[in-house]
PAFISE-13918 format. One line per field, with one value per residue: x, y, z of N, C-alpha, C in turn; residue in one letter. Coordinates in steps of 0.05 Angstrom, whole numbers, plus 32768, in hexadecimal, padded with zeros to 4 digits. Each point is the difference from the previous one (the first is absolute). Layout:
N
n_xx <- c(X:...)
n_yy <- c(Y:...)
n_zz <- c(Z:...)
ca_xx <- c(X:...)
ca_yy <- c(Y:...)
ca_zz <- c(Z:...)
c_xx <- c(X:...)
c_yy <- c(Y:...)
c_zz <- c(Z:...)
aa <- c(A:...)
This chain:
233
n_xx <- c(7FDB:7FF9:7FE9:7FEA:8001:801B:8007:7FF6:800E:801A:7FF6:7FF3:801C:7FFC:7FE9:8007:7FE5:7FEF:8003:7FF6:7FF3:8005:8003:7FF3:7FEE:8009:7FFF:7FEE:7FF9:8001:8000:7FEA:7FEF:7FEE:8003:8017:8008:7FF3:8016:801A:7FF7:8002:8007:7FF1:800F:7FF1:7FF9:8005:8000:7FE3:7FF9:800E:7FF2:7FEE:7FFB:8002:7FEB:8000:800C:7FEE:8003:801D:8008:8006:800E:8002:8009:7FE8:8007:7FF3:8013:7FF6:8005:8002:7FFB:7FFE:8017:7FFD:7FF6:800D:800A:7FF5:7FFE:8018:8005:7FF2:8013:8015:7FF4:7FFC:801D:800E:7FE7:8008:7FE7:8018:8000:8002:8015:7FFC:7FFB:800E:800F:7FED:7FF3:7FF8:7FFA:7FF5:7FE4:7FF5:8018:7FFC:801E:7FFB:8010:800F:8004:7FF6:8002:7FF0:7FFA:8004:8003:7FE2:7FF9:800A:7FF6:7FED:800A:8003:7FEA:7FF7:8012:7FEA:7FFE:801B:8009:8002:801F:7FF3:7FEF:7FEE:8005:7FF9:7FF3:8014:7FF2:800D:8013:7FFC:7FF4:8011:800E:7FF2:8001:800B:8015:8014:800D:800A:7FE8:7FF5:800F:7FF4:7FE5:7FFC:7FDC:8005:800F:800E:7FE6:8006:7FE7:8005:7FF3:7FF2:7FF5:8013:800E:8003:8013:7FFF:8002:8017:7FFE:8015:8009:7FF8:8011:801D:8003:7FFD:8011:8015:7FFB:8003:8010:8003:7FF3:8019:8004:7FF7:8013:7FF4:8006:8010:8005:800C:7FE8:8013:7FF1:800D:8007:7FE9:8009:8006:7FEE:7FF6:8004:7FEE:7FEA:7FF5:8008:7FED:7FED:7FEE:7FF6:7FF8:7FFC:801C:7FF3:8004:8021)
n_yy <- c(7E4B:8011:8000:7FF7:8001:7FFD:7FEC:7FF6:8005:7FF5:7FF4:8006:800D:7FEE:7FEF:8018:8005:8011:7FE1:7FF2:801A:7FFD:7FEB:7FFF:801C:7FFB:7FF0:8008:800C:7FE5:8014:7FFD:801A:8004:8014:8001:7FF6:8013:800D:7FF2:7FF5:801B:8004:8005:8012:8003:7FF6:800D:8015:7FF9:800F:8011:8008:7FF6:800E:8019:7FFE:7FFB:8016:8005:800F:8015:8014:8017:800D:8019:800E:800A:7FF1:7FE4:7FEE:7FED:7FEB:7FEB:7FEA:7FEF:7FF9:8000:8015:800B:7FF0:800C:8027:8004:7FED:800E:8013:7FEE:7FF4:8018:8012:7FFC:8007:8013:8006:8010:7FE4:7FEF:800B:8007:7FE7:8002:800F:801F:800D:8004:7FEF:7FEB:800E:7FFE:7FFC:7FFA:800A:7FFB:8017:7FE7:7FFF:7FEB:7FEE:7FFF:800D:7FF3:7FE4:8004:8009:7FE3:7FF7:8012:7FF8:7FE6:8003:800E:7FE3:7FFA:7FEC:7FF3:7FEB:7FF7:8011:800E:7FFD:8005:8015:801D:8013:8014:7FFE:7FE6:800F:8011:7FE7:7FFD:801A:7FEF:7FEF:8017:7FE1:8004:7FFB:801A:800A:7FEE:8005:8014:7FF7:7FEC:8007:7FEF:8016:7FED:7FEE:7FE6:8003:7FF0:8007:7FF5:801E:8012:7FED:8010:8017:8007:8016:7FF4:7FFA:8015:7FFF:7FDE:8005:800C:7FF1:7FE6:8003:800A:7FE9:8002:8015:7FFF:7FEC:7FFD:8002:7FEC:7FFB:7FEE:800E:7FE9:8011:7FF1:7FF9:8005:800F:7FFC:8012:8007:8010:7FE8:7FEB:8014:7FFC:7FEC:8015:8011:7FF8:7FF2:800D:8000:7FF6:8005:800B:8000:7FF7:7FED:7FF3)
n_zz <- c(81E0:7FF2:8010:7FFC:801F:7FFD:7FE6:800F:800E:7FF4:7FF8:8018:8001:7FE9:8015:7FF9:7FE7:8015:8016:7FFB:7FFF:8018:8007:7FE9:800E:8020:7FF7:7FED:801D:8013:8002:8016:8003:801B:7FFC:7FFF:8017:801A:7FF1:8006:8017:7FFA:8015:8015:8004:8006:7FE8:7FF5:8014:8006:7FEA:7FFF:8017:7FEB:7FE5:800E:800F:7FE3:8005:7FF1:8013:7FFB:8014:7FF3:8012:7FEC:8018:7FFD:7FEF:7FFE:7FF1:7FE4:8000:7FEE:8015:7FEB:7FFF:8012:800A:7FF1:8003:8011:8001:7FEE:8013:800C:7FF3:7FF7:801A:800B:7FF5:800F:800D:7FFA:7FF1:7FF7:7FEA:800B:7FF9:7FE2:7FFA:800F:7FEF:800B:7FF2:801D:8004:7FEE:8003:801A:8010:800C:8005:8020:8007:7FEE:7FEC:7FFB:7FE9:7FEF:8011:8011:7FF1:7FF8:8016:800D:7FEA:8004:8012:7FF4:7FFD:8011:7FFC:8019:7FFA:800F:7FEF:8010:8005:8016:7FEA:800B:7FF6:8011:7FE4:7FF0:7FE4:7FFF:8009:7FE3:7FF0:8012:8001:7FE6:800A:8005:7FEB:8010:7FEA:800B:8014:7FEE:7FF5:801B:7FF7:8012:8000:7FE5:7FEF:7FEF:7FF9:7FF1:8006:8001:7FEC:801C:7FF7:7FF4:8014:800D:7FF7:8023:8000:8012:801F:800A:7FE6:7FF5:801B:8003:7FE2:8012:8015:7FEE:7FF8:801B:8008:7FF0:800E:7FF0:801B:8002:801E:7FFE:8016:8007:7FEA:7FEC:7FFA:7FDD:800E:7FE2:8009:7FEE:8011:8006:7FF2:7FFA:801F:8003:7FEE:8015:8019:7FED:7FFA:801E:7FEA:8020:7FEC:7FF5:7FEF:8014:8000)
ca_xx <- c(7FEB:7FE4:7FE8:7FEE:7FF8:800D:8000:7FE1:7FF7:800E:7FF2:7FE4:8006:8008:7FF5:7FE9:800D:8013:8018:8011:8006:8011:8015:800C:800F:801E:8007:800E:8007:801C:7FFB:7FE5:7FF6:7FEC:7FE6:8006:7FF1:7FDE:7FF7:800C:7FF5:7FE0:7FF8:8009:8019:7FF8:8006:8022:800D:7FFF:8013:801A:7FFE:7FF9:8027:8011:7FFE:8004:801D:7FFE:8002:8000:7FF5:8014:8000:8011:7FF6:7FE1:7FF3:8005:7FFD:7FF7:800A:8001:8018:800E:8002:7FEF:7FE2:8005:7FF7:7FE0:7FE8:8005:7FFE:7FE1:7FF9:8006:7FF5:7FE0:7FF0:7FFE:7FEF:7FF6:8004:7FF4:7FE0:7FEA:800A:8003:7FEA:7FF4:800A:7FE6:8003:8007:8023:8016:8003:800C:7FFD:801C:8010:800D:7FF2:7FFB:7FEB:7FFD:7FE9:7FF7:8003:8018:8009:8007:800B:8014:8000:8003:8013:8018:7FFA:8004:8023:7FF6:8017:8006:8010:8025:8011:7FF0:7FEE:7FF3:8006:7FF2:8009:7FF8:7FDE:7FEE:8000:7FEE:7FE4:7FFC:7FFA:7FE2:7FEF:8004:800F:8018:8006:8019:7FEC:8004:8012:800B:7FF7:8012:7FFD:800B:7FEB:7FF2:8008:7FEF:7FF6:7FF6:7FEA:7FFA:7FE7:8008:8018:800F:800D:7FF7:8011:7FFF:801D:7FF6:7FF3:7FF2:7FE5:7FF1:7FF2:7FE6:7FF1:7FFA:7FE0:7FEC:8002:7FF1:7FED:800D:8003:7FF7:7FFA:7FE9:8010:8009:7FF2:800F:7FF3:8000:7FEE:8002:7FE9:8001:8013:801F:7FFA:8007:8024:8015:8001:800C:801E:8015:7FF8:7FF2:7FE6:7FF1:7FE6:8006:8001:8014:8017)
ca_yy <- c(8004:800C:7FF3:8002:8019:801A:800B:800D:8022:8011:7FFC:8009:8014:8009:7FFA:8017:8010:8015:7FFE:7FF5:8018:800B:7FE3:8008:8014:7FF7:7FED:800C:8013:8010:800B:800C:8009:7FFE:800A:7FEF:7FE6:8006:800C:7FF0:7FF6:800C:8009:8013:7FF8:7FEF:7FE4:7FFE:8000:7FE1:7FE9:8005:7FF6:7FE7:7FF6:7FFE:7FED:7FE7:7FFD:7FFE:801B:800D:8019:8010:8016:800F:801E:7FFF:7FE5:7FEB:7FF4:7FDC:7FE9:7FE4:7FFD:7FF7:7FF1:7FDC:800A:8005:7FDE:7FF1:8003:7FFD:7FE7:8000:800B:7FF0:7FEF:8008:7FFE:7FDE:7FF9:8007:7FFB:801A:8003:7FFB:801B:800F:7FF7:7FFE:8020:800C:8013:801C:7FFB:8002:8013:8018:7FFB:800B:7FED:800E:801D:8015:7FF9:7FE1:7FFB:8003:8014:8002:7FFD:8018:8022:800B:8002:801D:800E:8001:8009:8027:801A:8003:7FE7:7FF4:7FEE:800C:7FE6:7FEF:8002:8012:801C:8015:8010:801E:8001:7FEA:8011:8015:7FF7:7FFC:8011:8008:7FEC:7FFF:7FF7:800F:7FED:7FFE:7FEE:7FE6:7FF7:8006:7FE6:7FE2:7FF7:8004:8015:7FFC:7FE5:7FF1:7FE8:7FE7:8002:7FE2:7FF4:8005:7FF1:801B:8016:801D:8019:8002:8017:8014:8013:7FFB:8007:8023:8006:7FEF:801A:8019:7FF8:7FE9:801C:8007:7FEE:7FF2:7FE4:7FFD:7FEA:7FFB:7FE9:7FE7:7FF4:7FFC:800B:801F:800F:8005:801B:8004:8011:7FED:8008:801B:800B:7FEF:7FF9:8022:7FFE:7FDF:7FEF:7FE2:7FFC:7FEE:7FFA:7FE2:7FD9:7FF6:7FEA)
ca_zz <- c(7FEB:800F:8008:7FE9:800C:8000:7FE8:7FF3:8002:7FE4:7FED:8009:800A:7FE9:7FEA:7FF7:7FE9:8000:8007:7FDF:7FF0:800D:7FFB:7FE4:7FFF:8009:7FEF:7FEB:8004:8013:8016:8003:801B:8005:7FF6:7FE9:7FFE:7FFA:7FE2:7FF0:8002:7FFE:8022:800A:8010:8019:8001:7FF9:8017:8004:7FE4:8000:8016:8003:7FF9:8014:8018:7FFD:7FFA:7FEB:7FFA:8010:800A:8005:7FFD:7FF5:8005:8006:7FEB:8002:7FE4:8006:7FF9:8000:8009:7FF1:7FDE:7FFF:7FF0:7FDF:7FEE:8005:7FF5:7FE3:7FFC:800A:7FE5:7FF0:8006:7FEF:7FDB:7FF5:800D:7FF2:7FE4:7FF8:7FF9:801B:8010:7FF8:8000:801D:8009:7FF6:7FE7:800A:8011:7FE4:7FE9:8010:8019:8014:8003:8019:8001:7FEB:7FE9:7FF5:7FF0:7FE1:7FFD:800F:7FEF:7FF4:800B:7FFD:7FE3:7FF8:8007:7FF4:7FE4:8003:800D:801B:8011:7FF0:8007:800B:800B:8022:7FFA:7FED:8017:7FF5:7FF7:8002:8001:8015:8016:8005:8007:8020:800B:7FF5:8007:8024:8012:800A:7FFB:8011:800F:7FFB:7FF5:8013:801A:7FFE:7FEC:7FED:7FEE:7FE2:7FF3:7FF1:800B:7FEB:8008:7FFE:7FFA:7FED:7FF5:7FF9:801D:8000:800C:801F:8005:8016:7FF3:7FF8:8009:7FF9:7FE9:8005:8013:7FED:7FED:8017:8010:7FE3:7FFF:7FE7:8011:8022:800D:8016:8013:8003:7FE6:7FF2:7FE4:7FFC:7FEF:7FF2:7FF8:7FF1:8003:7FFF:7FDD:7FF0:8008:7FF5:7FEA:7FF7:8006:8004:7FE7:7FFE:7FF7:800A:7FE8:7FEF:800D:8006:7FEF)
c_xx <- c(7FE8:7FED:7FED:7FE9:8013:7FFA:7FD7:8002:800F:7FE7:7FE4:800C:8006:7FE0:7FE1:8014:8011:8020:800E:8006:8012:8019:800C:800C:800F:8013:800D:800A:8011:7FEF:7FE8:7FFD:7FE4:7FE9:8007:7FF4:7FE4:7FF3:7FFB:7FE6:7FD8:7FF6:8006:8013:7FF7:7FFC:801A:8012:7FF4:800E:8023:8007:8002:8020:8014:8007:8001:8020:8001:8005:8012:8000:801F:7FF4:8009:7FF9:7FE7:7FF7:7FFF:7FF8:8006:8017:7FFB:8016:801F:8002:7FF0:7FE2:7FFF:8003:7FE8:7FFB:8007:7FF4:7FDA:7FF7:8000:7FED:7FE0:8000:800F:7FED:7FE1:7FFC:7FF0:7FDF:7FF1:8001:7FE2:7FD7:7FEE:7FFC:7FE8:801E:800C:8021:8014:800E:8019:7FFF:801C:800E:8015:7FF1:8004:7FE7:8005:7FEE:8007:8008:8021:8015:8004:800B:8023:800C:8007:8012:801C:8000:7FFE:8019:8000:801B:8009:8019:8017:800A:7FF3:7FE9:7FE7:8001:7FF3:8017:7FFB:7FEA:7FEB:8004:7FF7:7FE4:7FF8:8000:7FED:7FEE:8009:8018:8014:8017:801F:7FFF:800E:801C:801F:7FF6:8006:7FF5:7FFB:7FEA:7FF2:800C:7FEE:7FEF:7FE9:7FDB:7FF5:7FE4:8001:8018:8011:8008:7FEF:8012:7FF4:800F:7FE8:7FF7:7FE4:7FE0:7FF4:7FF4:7FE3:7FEE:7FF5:7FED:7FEE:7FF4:7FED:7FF0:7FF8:7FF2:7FE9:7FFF:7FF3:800E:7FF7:7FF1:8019:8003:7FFE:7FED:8002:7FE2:8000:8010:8018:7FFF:8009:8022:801B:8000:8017:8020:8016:7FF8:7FF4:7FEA:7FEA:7FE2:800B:7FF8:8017:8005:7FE5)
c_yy <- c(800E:7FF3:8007:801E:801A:8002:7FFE:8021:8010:7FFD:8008:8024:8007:8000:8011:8013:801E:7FFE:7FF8:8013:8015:7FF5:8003:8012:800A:7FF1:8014:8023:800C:8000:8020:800C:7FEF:8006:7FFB:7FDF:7FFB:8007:7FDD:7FE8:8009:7FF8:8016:8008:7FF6:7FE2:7FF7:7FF8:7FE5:7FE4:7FFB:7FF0:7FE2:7FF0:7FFD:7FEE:7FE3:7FFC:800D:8021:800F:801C:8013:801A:8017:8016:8001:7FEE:7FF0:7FEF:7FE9:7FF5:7FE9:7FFD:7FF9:7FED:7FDF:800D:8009:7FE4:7FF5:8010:7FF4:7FE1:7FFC:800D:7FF2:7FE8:800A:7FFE:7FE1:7FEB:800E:8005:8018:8002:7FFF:801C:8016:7FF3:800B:8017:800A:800E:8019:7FFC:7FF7:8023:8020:7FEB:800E:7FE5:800C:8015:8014:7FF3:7FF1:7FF2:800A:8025:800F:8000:801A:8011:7FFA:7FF2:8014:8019:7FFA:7FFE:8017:8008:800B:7FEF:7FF6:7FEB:800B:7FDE:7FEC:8002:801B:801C:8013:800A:8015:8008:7FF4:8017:8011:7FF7:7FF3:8012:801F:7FF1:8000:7FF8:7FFE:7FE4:7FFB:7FF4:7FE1:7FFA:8002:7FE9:7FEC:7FF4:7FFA:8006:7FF6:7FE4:7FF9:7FE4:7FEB:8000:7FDF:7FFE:8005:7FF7:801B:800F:8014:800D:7FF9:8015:8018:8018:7FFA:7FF7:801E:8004:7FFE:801C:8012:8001:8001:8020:8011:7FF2:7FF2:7FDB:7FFC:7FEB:7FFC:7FED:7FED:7FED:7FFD:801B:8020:800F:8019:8023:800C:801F:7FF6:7FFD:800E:800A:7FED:7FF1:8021:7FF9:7FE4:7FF9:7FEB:7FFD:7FE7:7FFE:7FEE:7FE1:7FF9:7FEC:7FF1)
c_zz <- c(800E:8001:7FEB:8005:7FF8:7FE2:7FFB:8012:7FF5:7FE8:800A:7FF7:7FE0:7FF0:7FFE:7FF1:8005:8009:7FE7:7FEE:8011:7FFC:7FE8:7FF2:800C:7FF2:7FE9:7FFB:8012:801A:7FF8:8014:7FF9:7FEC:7FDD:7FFB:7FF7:7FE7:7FEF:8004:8005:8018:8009:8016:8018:8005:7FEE:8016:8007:7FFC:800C:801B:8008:7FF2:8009:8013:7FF5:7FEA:7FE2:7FEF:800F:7FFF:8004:8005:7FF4:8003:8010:7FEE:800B:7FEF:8009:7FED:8001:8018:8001:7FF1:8004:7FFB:7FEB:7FFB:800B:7FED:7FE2:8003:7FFD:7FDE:7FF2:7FFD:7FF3:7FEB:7FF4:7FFD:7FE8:7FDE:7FF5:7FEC:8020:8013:7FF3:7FFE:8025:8011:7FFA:7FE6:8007:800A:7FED:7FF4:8018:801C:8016:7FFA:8010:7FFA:7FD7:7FEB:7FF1:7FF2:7FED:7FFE:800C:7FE8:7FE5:7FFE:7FFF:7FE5:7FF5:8018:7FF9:7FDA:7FFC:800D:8017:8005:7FEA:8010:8012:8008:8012:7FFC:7FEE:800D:7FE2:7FF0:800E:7FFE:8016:801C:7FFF:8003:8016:800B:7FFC:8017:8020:800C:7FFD:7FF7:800C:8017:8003:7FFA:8018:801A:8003:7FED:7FE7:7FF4:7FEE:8001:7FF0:800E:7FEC:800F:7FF0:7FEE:7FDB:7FF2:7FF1:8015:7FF9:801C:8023:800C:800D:7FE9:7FEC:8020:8007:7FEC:8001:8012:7FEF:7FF3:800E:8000:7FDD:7FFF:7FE5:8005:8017:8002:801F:8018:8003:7FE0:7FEF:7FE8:8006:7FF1:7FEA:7FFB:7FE8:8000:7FF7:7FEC:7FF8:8002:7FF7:7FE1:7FF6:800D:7FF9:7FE0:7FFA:7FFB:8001:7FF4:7FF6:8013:8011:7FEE:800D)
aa <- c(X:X:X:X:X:X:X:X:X:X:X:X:X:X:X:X:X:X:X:X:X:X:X:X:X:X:X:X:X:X:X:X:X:X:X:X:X:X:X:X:X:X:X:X:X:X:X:X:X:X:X:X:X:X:X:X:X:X:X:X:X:X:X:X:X:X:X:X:X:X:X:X:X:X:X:X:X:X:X:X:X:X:X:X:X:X:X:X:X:X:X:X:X:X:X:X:X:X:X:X:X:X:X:X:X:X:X:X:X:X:X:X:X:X:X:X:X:X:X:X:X:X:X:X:X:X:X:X:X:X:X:X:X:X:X:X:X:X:X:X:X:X:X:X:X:X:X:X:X:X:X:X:X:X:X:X:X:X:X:X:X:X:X:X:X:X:X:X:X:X:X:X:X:X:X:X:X:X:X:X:X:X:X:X:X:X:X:X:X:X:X:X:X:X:X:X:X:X:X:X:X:X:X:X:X:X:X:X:X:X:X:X:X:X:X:X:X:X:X:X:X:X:X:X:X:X:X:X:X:X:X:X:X)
């Protein structure tokens, strides 16, 4: 049985937010480079590389090589039931009124979730991408149309790109603050960039909260149909 010293430095080595957003998104994505991480968790690769380091050395992460890459992983399957087990345990733990009472306004309405877009608005957008025939249901989950590909590649991103990486392009993630899905995956955080890069979006490092521009306004009332003059439900 381990000593109370070895499992408090698995748990010293888990317990800050960007590792936990590194952790998770290993977790639900496979496998990451670096600077993927740094996106995911809003550092900079330089303390990413910190971060990763520290996982490592406490078993909790590992490290491949592929070509000139070098990509991350959960180690294995006994850390995928901590982290799912450490998930389960939060929002068990938790009560979406007290969630939604404690939260500022800004972070209900636009926040990161890993490196794509989450919240009140997260939700929307991808409301109206599968209400505009952008996406739609498939067998393994939610994947682009034909249209949905030409309006990505209005918007910069290369949707062959993703669907060629380890990791997975398009999913559905349960957003905890809206008790609803919104769009994860390696193409709903290029989406997030894409807004970021039109300055649709800004986010302020190491800050949750998405800064909604009145530029963004206007584009995503003109490309999605979203009419953020109306009241929120």
């Amino acid at each position: 049985m381990p000593s109370s010293n070895q499992i408090a430095a698995v748990a010293a080595a888990m317990g800050d937010a960007a590792r936990i957003n590194i952790l998770m998104s290993l977790r639900y994505e496979g496998v990451l480079s670096a600077t993927e991480l740094a996106s995911v968790a809003n550092v900079a690769p330089s303390t990413a590389s910190e971060h990763l380091a520290k996982l490592m050395s406490s078993g909790l992460v590992g490290q491949q090589k592929v070509g000139r890459r070098r990509l991350y992983s959960l180690a294995d399957a006994d850390v995928c039931d901590l982290v799912d087990g450490l998930a389960a345990l939060a929002e068990k733990r938790s009560v979406a009124s007290n969630i939604r009472t404690s939260l500022p306004q800004a972070v209900l309405h636009s926040r990161l979730c890993l490196d794509h877009l989450g919240g009140e608005l997260g939700c929307l957008v991808t409301n109206a991408l599968f209400d505009g025939c952008l996406v739609r249901h498939g067998a393994d989950g939610p994947e682009i149309t034909s249209d949905g590909g030409v309006w990505l590649t209005s918007l910069g991103i290369d949707q062959r790109s993703h669907a060629e990486s380890l990791r997975c392009p398009l999913r559905l993630c349960h957003d905890w603050t809206q008790d609803a899905y919104h769009l994860g995956g390696g193409i709903a955080g290029a989406l997030l960039a894409a807004f970021r890069r039109r300055d649709w979006l800004r986010v302020n490092r190491g800050q949750v909260a998405v800064i909604l521009t009145p530029k963004g306004v206007s584009a995503l009332r003109a490309e999605l149909g979203i009419d953020l003059r109306r009241p929120s439900k």
